[in-house]
ChimeraX commands (.cxc) that place a marker at each C-alpha (Angstrom):
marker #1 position 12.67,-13.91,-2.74 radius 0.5
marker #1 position 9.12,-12.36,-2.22 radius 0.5
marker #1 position 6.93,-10.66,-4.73 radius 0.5
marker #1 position 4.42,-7.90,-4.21 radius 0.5
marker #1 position 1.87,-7.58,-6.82 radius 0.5
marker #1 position -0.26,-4.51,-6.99 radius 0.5
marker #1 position -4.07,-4.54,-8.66 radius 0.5
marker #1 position -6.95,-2.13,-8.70 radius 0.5
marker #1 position -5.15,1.45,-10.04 radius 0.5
marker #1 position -7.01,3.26,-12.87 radius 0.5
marker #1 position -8.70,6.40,-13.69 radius 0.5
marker #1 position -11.44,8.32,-11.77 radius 0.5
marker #1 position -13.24,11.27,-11.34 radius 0.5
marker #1 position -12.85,13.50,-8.46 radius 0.5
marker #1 position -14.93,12.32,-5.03 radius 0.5
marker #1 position -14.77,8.92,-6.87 radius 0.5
marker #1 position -13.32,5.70,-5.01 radius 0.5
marker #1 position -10.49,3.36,-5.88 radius 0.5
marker #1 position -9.30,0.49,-3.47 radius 0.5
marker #1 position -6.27,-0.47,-4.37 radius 0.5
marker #1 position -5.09,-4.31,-3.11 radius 0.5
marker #1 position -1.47,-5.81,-3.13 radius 0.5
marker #1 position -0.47,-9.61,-2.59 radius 0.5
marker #1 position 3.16,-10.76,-1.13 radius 0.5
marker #1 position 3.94,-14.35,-2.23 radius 0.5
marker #1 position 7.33,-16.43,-2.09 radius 0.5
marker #1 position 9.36,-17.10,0.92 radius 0.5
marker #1 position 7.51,-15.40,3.60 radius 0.5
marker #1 position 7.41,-16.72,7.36 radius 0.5
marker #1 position 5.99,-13.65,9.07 radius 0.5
marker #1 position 4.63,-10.25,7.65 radius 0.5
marker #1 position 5.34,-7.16,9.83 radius 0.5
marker #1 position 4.20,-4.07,9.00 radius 0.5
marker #1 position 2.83,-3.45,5.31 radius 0.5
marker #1 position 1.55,0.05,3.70 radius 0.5
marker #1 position 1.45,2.39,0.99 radius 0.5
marker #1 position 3.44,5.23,-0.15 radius 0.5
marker #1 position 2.46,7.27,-3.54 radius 0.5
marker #1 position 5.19,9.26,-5.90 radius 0.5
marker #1 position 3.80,12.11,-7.99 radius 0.5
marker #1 position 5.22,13.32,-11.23 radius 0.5
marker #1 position 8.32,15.98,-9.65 radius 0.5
marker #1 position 7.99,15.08,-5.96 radius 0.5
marker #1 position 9.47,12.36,-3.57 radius 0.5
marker #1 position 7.62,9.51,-2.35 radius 0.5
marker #1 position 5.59,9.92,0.56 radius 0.5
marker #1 position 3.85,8.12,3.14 radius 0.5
marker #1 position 0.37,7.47,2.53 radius 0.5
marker #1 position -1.06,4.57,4.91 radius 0.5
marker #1 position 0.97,1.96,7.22 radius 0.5
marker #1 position -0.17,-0.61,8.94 radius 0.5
marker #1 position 1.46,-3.30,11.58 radius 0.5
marker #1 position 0.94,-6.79,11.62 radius 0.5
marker #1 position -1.18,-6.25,15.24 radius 0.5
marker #1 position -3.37,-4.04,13.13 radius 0.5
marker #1 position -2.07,-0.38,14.26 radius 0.5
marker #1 position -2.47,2.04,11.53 radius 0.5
marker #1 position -0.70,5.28,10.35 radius 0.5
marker #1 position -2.04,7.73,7.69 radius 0.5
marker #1 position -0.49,10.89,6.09 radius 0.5
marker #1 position -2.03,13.67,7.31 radius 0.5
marker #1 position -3.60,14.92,3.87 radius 0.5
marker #1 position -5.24,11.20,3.57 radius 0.5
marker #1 position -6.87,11.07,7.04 radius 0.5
marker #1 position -10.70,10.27,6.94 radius 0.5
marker #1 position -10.70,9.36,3.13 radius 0.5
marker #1 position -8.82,6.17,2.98 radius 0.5
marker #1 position -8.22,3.22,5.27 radius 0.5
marker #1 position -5.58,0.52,5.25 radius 0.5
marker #1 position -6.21,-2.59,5.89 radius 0.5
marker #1 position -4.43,-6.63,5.95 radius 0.5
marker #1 position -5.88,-10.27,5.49 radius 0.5
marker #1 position -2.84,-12.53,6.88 radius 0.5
marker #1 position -4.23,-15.49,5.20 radius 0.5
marker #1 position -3.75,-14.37,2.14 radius 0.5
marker #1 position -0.25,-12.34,2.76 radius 0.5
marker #1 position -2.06,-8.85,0.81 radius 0.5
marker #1 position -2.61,-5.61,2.29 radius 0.5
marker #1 position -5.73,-3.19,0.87 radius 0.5
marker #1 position -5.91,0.75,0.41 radius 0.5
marker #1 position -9.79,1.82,-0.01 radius 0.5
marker #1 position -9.32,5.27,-0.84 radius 0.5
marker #1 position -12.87,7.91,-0.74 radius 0.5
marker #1 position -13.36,11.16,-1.95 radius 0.5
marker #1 position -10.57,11.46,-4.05 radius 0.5
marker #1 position -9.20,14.40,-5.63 radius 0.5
marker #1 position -6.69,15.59,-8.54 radius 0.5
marker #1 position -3.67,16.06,-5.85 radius 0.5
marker #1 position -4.24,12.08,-5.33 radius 0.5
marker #1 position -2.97,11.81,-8.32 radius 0.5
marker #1 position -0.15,9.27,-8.27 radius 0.5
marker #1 position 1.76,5.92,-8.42 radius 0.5
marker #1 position 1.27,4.01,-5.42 radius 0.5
marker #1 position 3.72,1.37,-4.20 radius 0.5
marker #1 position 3.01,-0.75,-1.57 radius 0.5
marker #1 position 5.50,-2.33,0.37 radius 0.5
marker #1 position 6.00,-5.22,3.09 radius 0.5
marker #1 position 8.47,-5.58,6.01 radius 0.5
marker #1 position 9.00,-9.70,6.11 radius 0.5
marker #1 position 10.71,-12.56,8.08 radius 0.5
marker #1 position 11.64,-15.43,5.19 radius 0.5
marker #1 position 12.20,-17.70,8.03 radius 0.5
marker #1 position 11.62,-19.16,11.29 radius 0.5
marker #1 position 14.88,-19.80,12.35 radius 0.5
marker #1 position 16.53,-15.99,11.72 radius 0.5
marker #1 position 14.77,-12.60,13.02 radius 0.5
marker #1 position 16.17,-10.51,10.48 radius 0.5
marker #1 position 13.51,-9.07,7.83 radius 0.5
marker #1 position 13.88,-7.54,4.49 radius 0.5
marker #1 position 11.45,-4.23,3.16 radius 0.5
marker #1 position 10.24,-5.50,-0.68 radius 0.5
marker #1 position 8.11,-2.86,-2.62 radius 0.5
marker #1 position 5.76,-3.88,-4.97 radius 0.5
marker #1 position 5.75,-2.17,-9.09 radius 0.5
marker #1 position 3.38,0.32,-8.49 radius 0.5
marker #1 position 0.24,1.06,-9.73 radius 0.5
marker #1 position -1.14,4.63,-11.55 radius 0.5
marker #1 position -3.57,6.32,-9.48 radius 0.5
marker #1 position -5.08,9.17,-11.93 radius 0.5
marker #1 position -7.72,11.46,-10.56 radius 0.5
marker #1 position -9.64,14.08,-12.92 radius 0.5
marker #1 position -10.96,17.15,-11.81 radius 0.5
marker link #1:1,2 radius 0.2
marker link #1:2,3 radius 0.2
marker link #1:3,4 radius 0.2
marker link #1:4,5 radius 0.2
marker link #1:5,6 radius 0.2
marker link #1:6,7 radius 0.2
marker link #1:7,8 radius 0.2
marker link #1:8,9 radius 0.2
marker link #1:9,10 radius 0.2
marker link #1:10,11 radius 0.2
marker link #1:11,12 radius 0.2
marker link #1:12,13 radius 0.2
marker link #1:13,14 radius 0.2
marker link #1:14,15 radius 0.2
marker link #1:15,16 radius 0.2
marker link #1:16,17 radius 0.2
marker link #1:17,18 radius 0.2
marker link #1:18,19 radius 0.2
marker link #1:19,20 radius 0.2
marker link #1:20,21 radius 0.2
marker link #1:21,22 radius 0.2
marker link #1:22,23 radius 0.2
marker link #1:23,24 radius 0.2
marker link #1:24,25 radius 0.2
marker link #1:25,26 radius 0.2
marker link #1:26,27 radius 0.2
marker link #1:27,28 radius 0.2
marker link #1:28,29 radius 0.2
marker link #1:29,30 radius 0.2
marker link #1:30,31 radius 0.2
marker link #1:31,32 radius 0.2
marker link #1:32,33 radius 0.2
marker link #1:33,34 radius 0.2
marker link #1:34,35 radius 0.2
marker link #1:35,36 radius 0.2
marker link #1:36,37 radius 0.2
marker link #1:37,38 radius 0.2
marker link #1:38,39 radius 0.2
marker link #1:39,40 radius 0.2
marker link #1:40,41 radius 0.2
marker link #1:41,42 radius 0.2
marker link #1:42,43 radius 0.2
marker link #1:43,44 radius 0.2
marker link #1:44,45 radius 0.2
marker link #1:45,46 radius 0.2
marker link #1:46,47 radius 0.2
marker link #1:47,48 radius 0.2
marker link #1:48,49 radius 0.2
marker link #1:49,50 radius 0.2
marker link #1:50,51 radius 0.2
marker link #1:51,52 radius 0.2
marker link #1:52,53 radius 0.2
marker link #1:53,54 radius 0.2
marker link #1:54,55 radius 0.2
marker link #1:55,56 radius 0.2
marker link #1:56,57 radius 0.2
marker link #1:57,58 radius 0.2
marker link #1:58,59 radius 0.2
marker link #1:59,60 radius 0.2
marker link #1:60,61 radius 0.2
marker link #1:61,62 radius 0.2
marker link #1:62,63 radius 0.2
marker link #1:63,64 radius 0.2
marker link #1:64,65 radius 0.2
marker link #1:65,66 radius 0.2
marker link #1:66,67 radius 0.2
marker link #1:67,68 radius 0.2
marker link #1:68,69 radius 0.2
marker link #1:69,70 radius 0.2
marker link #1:70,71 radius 0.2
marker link #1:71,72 radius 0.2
marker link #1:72,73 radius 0.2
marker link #1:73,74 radius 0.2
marker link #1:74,75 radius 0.2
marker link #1:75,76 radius 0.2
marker link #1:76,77 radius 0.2
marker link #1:77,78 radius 0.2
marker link #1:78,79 radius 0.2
marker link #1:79,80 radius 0.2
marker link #1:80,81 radius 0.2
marker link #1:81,82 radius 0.2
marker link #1:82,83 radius 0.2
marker link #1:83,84 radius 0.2
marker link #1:84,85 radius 0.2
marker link #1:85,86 radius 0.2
marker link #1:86,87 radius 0.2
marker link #1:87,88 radius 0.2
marker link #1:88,89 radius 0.2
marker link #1:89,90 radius 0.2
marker link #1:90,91 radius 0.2
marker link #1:91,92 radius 0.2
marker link #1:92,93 radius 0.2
marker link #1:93,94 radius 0.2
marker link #1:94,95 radius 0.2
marker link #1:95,96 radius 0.2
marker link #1:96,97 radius 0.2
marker link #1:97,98 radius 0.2
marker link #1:98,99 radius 0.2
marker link #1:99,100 radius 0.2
marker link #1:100,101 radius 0.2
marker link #1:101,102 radius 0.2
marker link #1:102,103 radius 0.2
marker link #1:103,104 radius 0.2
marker link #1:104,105 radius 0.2
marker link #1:105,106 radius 0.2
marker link #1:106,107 radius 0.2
marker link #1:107,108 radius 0.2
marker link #1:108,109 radius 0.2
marker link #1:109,110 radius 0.2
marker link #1:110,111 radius 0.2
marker link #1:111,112 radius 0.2
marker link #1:112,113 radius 0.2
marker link #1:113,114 radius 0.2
marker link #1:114,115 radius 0.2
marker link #1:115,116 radius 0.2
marker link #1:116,117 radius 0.2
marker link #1:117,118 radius 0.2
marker link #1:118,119 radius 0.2
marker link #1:119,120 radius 0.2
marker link #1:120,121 radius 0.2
marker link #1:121,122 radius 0.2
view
């Protein structure tokens, strides 16, 4: 099994900054592509940030230019360094991870983490 821990959620004032990190640990070969998505109270999730295990990233549209994904493979955890937030980031962000347990199969399993609250006051 593989466990995603998420750290770094809390409370902050509008245009503040929050980076958010998550660590995968148990039986991981390979890490493919990692990422965030956020749920707010009465709405689905969504997409927030994605990125592969050769670095490509993907951002939402209404997170573009104010946070930044990013991955250390040594240490399996994927980081969300988010700027100039406002009230509609307002959230619970779950990261998740697309991994190979082991060398000798291809197939990989999606694991999201608990989630962490992402409050932002206006």
């Amino acid at each position: 099994q593989v466990q995603l821990v998420e750290s770094g959620g809390g409370l902050v004032q509008a245009g503040g900054s929050l980076r958010l990190s998550c660590a995968a640990s148990g039986r991981i070969f390979r890490i493919y592509a990692m990422g965030w998505h956020r749920q707010a109270p009465g709405k689905q999730r969504e997409m927030v940030a994605t990125i592969t295990s050769g670095d490509s990233t993907d951002y939402a549209d209404s997170v573009k230019g104010r946070f930044t994904v990013s991955r250390d493979n040594a240490k399996n955890t994927v980081y969300l360094q988010m700027n100039s937030l406002n009230p509609e980031d307002t959230a619970v962000y779950y990261c998740y991870a697309d991994v190979r347990p082991s060398s000798l199969s291809y197939r990989q399993y999606g694991y999201w983490g608990q989630g962490t609250q992402v409050t932002v006051s206006s």
